[in-house]
C-alpha positions in Angstrom: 81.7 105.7 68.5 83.7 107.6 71.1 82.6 107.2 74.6 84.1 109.2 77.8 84.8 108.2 81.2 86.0 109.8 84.2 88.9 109.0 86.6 88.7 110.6 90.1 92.4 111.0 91.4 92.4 111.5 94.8 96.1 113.2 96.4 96.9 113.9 99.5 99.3 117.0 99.8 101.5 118.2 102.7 99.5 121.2 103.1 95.7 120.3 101.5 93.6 117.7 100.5 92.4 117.7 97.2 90.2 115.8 94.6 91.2 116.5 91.2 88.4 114.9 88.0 90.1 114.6 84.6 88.2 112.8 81.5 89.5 110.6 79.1 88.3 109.7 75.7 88.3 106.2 74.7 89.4 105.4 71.2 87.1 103.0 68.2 90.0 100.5 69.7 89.5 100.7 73.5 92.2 102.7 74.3 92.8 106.1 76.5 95.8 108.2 76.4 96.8 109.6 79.8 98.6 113.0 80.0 101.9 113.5 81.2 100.9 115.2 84.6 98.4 112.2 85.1 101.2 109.6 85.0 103.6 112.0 86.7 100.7 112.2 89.5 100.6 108.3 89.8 104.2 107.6 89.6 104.5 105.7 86.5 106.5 105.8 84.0 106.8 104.3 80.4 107.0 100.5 80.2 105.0 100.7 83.8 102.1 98.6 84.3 98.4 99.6 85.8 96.1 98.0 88.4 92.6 98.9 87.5 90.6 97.7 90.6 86.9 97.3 89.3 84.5 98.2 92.0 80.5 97.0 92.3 79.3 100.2 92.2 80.7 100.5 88.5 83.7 102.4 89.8 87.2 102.1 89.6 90.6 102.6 91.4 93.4 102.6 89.5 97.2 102.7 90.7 100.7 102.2 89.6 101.6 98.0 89.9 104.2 97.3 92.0 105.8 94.4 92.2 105.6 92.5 95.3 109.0 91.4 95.6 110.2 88.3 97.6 112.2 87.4 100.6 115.0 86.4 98.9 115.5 89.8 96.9 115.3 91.5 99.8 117.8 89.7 101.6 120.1 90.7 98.6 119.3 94.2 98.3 122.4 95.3 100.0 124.8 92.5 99.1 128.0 94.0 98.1 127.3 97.3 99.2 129.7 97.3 102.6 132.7 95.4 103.5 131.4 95.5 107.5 130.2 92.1 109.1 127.8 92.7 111.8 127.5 90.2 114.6 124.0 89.1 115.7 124.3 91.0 118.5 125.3 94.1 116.7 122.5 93.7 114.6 120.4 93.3 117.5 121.3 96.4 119.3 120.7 97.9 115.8 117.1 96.9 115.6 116.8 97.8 119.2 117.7 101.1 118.8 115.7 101.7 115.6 112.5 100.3 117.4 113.4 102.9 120.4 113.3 105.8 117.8 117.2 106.0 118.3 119.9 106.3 115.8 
C-alpha cells in the first residue's frame, strides 16, 4: 500500500514571500524520494543528513542537519591561513571596530 504525505516548504525571497506544497509518495519500504529542486531548496546535498522535527499537531518541520561544531574547531578555522600575529590590542581595536559597524 502506497500512502502520500505532504511537506509544506516555506522560503523567504529577497523580493516575496512564498509557500510552496509538494507531495511525496512513500514506498512498500518507507521511503520518499525528494526531487532535485527540493534538495536544492533546502541546501542539502548527497551524503547530507535531515532533521525531521515531529510536531503535536501531527506536523513536521524538516531541515538540512548541521553540525554544531565546537570551540576548538573554531579556534582552528583559520590556522595557517596568514603569517600576521595580531596583538591583543590589535585584536581589540579590531573587534571594536567591527561592533561600531567600521571596517
Amino acid at each position: 500500500q502506497v500512502r502520500l504525505f505532504c511537506i509544506t516548504i516555506a522560503s523567504t525571497h529577497e523580493i516575496a514571500r512564498h509557500i510552496t506544497m509538494t507531495t511525496l509518495t512513500v514506498t512498500a519500504r518507507g521511503q520518499v524520494t525528494f526531487r532535485k529542486d527540493v534538495l536544492q531548496h533546502l541546501g542539502i546535498r548527497p551524503g547530507d543528513k535531515i532533521e525531521l522535527d515531529l510536531l503535536p499537531d501531527g506536523r513536521g518541520v524538516l531541515k538540512a542537519a548541521r553540525p554544531a561544531g565546537t570551540i576548538a574547531s573554531f579556534v582552528g578555522l583559520l590556522a595557517g591561513k596568514t603569517q600576521k600575529v595580531a596583538t591583543i590590542e590589535e585584536i581589540n581595536e579590531a573587534a571594536a571596530q567591527g561592533w561600531a559597524g567600521k571596517q
